[in-house]
Residue, then its C-alpha position, 0 to 999 in steps of 0.5 A: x500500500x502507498x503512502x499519498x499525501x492527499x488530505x481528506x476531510x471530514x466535519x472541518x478536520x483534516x486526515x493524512x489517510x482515508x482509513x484515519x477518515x473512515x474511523x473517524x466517521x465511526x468511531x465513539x464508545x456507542x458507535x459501532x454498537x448502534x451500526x451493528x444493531x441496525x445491520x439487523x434492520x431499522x430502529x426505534x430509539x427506546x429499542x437501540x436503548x435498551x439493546x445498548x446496556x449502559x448507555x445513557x439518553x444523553x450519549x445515544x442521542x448525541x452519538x445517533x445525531x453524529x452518525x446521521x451528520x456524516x450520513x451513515x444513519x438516517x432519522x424518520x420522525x413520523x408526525x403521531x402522539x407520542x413521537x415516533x422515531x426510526x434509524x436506520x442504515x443510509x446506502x452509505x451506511x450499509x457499504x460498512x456492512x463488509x467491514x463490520x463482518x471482517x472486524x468481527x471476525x478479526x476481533x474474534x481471532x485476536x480473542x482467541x489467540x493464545 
């Protein structure tokens, strides 16, 4: 693999390299935990809150918000008392389902590798 010295850019700040991008664009401690619920469909958000143990309404928000900026997630509010709130994986989104699986099977090799 080559170096290249183009710059990429993501939310005002530059990376030396598209990989350092792409996980920018993932990365936080809920992130790829809300990505691999939704691999299986479209959501709620009190489901993705109680199918994430331990997060909080103030960090599932502020991570599901961050996700759709940068369009891998998408919002549908439906206009019905109470608020009806789905997520879902954009076209984008699904394009990290073949990375997802390599990174699952890669974490599960290097659980096991003693």
């Amino acid at each position: 693999m080559s170096i290249s010295t183009s710059r990429y850019e993501l939310n005002g700040k530059s990376y030396l390299c598209p990989i350092e991008l792409s996980v920018a664009a993932f990365s936080g401690k809920w992130k790829i935990t809300i990505l691999c619920i939704l691999l299986n469909g479209k959501k709620r958000y009190g489901e993705l809150k109680k199918l994430i143990d331990g997060v909080n309404h103030k960090m599932l928000a502020e991570q599901l918000r961050e996700l759709e900026e940068v369009g891998i997630i998408k919002r549908e509010v439906f206009p019905v008392v109470p608020p009806k709130v789905e997520y879902e994986l954009t076209e984008l989104g699904e394009g990290l389902r073949s990375a997802i699986y390599l990174l699952r099977e890669w974490g599960t090799q290097f659980e096991k590798r003693e």
